[in-house]
C-alpha positions as a Python dict, from the first residue, in 0.01 Angstrom:
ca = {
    (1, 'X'): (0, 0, 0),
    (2, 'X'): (180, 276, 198),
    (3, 'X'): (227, 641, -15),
    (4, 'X'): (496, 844, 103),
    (5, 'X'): (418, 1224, -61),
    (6, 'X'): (765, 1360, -4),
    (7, 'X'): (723, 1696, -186),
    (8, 'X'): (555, 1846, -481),
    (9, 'X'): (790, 1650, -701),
    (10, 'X'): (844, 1282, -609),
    (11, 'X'): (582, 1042, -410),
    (12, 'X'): (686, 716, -337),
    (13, 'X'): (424, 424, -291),
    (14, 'X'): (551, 101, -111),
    (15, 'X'): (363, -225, -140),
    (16, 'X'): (406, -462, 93),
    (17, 'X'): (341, -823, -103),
    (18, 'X'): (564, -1127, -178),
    (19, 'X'): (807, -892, -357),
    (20, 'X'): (759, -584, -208),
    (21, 'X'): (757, -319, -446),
    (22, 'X'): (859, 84, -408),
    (23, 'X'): (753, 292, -682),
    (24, 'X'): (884, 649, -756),
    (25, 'X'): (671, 889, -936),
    (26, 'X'): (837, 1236, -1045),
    (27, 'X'): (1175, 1324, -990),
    (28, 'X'): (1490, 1210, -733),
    (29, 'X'): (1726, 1461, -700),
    (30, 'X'): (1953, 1597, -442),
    (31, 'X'): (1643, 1697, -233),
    (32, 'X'): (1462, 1384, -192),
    (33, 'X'): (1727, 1168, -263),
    (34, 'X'): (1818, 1028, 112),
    (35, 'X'): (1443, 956, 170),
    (36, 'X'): (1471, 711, -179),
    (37, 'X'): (1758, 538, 44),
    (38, 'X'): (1593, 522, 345),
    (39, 'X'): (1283, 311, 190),
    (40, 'X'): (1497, 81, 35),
    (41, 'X'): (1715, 0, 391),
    (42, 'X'): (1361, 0, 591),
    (43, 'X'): (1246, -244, 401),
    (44, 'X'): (1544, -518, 425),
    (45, 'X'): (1514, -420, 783),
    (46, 'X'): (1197, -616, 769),
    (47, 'X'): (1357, -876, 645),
    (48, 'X'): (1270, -827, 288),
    (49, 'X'): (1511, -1034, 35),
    (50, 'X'): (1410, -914, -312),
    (51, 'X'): (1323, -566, -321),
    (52, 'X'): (1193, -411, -634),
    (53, 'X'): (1214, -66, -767),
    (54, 'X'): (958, 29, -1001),
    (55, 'X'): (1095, 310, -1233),
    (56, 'X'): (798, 328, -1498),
    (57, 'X'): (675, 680, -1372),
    (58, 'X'): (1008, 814, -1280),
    (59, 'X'): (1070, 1142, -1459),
    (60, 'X'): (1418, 1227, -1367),
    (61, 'X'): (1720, 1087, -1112),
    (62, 'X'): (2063, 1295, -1135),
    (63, 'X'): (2370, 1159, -1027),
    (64, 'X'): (2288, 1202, -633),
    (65, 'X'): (1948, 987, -701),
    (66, 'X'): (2215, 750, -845),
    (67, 'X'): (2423, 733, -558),
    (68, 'X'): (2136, 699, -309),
    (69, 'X'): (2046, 376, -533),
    (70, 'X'): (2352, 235, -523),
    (71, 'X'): (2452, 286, -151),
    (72, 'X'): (2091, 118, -65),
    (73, 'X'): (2148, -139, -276),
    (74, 'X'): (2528, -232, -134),
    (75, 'X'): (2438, -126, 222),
    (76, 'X'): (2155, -405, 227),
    (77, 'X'): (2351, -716, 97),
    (78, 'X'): (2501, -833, 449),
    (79, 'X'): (2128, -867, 512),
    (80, 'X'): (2109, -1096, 191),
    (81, 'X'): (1895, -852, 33),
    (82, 'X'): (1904, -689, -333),
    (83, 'X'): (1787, -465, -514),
    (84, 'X'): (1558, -494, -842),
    (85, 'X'): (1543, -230, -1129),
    (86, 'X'): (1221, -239, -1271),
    (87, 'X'): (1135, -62, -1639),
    (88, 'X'): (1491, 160, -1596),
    (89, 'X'): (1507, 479, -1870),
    (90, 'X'): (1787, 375, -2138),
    (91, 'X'): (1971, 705, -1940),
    (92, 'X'): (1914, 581, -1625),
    (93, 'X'): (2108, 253, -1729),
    (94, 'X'): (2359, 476, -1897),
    (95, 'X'): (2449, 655, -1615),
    (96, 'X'): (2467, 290, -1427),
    (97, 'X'): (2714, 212, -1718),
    (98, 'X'): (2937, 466, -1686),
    (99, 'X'): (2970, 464, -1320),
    (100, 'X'): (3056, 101, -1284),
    (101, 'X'): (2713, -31, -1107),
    (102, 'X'): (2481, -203, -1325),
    (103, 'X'): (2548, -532, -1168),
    (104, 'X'): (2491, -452, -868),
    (105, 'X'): (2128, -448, -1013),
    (106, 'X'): (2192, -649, -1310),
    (107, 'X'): (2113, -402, -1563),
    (108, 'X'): (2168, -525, -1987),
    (109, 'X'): (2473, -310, -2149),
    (110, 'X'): (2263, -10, -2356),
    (111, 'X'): (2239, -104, -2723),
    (112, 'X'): (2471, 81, -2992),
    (113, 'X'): (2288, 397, -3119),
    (114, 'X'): (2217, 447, -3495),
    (115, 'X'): (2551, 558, -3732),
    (116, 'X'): (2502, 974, -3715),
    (117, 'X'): (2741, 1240, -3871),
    (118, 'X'): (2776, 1593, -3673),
    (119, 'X'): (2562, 1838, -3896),
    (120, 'X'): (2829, 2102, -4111),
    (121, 'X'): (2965, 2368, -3852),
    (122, 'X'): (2714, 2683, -3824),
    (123, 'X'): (2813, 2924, -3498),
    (124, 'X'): (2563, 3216, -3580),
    (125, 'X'): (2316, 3264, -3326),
    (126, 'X'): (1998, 3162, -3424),
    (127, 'X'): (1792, 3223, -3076),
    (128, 'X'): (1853, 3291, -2762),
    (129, 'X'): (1645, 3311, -2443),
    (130, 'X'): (1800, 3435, -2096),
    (131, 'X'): (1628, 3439, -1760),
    (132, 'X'): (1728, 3411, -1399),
    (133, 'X'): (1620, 3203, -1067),
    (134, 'X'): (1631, 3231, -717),
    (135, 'X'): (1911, 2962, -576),
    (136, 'X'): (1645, 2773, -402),
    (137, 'X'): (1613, 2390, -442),
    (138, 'X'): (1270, 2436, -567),
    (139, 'X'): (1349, 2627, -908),
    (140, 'X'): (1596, 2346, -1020),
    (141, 'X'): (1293, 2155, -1186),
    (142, 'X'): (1181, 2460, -1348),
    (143, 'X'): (1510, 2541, -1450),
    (144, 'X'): (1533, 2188, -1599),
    (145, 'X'): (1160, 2265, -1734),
    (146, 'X'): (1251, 2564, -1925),
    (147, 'X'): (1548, 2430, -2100),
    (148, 'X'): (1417, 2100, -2225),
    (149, 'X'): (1134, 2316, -2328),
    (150, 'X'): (1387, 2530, -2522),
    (151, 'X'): (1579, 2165, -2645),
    (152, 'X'): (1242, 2014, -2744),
    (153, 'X'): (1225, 2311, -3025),
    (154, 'X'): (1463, 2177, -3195),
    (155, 'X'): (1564, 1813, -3406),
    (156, 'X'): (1688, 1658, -3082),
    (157, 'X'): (1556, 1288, -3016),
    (158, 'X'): (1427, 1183, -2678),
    (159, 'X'): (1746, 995, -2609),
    (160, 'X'): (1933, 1346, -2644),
    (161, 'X'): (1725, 1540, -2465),
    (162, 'X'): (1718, 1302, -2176),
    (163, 'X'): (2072, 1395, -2178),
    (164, 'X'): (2043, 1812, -2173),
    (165, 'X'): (1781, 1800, -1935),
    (166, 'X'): (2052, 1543, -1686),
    (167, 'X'): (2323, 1771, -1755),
    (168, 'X'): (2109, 2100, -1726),
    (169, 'X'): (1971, 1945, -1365),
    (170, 'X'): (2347, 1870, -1243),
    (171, 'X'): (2522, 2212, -1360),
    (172, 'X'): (2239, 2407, -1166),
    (173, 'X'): (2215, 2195, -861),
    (174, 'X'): (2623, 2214, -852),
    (175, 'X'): (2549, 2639, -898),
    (176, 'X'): (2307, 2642, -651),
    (177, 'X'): (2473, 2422, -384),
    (178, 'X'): (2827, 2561, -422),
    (179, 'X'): (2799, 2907, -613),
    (180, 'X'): (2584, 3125, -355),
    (181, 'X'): (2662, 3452, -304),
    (182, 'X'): (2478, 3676, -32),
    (183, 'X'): (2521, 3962, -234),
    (184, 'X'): (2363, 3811, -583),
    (185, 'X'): (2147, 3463, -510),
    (186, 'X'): (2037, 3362, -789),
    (187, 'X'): (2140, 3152, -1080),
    (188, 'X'): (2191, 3257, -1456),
    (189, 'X'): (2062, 3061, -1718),
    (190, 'X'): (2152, 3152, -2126),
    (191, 'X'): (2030, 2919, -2405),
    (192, 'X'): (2159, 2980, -2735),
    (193, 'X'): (2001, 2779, -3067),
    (194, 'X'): (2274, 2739, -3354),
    (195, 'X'): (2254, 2562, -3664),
    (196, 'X'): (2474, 2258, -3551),
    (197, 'X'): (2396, 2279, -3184),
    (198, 'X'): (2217, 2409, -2853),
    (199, 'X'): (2443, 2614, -2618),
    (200, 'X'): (2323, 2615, -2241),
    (201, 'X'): (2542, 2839, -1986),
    (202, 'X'): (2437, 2830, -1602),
    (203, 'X'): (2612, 3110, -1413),
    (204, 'X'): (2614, 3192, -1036),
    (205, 'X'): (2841, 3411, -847),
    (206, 'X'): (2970, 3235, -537),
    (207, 'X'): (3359, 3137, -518),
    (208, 'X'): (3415, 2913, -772),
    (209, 'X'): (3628, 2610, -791),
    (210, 'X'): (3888, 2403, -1029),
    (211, 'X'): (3680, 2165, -1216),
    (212, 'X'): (3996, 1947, -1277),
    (213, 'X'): (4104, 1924, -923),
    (214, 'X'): (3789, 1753, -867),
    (215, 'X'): (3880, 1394, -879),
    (216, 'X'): (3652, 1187, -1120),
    (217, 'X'): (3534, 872, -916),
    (218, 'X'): (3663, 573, -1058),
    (219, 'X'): (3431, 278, -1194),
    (220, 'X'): (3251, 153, -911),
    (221, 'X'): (3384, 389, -643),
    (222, 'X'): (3088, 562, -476),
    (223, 'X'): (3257, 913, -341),
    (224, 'X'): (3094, 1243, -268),
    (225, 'X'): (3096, 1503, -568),
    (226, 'X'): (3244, 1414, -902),
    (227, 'X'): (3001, 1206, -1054),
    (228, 'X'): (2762, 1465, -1160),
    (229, 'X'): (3067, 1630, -1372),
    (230, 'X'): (3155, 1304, -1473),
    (231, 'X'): (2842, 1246, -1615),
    (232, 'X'): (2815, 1606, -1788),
    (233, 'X'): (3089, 1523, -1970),
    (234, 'X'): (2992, 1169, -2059),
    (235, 'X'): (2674, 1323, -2214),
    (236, 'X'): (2721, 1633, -2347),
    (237, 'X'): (2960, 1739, -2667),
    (238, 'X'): (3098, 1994, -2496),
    (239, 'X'): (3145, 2076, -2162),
    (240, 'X'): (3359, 2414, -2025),
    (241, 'X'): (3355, 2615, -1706),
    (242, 'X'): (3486, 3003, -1720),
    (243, 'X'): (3530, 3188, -1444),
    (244, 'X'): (3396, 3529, -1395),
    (245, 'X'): (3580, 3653, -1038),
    (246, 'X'): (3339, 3596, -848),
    (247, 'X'): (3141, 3320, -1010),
    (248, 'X'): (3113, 3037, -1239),
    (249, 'X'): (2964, 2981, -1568),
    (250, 'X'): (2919, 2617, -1748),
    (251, 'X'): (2925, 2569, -2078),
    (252, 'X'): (2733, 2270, -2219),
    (253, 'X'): (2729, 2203, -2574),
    (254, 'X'): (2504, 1934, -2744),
    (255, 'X'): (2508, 1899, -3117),
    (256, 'X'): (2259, 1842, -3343),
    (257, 'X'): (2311, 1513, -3527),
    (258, 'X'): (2195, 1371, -3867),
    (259, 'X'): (2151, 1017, -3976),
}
């Protein structure tokens, strides 16, 4: 068994049997994410035609983890090669869902959630905690951290906070990979608990761009950008970007639901 230690936050281990196997441990995300690609593509290179992908002690993928799975997985099937999902999160499937892939890896349709009513409307602040981080790749996880922390305090299931901590990892990579300012690096985090619902705004101060002239990718079409919005707004209640001249500030919005 080979271990590649990419970084403090994602190892991968590659055994080299009958059905080779590469396991991720920790979290894929716009950092690591080519290196996820490039095990995948060495090991059809060797001439490898089932490849698995063992998911059990993955943590977190966002939507560029996604993409590096997918391109893999297509870029390796003039070889006659595929690509096996082993033990994928419910949310990872999701995300496969939305975006048009699972058959590239075969992946079931996810199951129909449990009837739930939006709780009675309640906007008064009932918490809030503010703090800010360098833009560095680094602090995304611990921005991700803090706020699932924050989420976990309340009734949220694990399905749901799956989802804030996705949409929490996409909004600040997106600030901290577009939103830089020289003047003011660092990115703004605000998390508000209501009633009825968490509010989570992530501000930086770079240029700022028109969230609707980014074109959402269409089902099955693997583009650069778009598909982490798309997914923030396929998981969250509410999703809305102000603009602050200079800067950017996302609004997500996830409510708290009763049976």
């Amino acid at each position: 068994m080979e271990i590649n230690k990419l970084d403090g936050e994602l190892d991968i281990l590659i055994s080299y049997t009958a059905e080779p196997t590469i396991t991720l441990r920790g979290e894929v995300d716009f950092r690591n994410m080519e290196r996820v690609r490039e095990a995948i593509c060495s090991l059809a290179e060797r001439g490898q035609a089932s490849i698995n992908v063992d998911l059990k002690e993955l943590v977190f993928m966002d939507s560029t983890g996604v993409s590096a799975l997918v391109d893999a997985a297509r870029s390796i099937v003039p070889k006659g090669a595929e690509v096996r999902l082993v033990s994928p999160s419910a949310q990872l499937v999701k995300m496969l869902n939305n975006s048009g892939f699972s058959a590239i890896f075969k992946c079931p349709e996810t199951g129909g959630s449990a009837s739930t009513v939006a709780c009675p409307v309640k906007r008064e602040i009932q918490d809030v905690v503010e703090f800010e981080a360098p833009s560095k790749p680094e602090m995304i996880s611990y921005i991700r951290a803090k706020v699932t922390e924050f989420a976990c305090s309340m009734p949220f299931n694990p399905d749901e906070i799956d989802d804030i901590r996705l949409a929490v990892g996409e909004a600040s990579s997106n600030a901290m990979r577009h939103g830089s300012n020289p003047e003011w690096n660092y990115i703004g985090v605000r998390m508000e608990r209501h009633a009825d619902c968490i509010r989570i705004f992530i501000s930086d101060k770079g240029r700022g761009f028109n969230p609707d002239a980014v074109r959402a990718p269409a089902v099955g079409d693997l583009i650069e950008g778009g598909r982490g919005i798309l997914f923030m707004r396929s998981i969250m209640d509410e999703v809305k970007f102000h603009f602050t001249n200079p800067g950017t500030q996302v609004e997500l919005v996830k409510n708290v639901m009763m049976s």
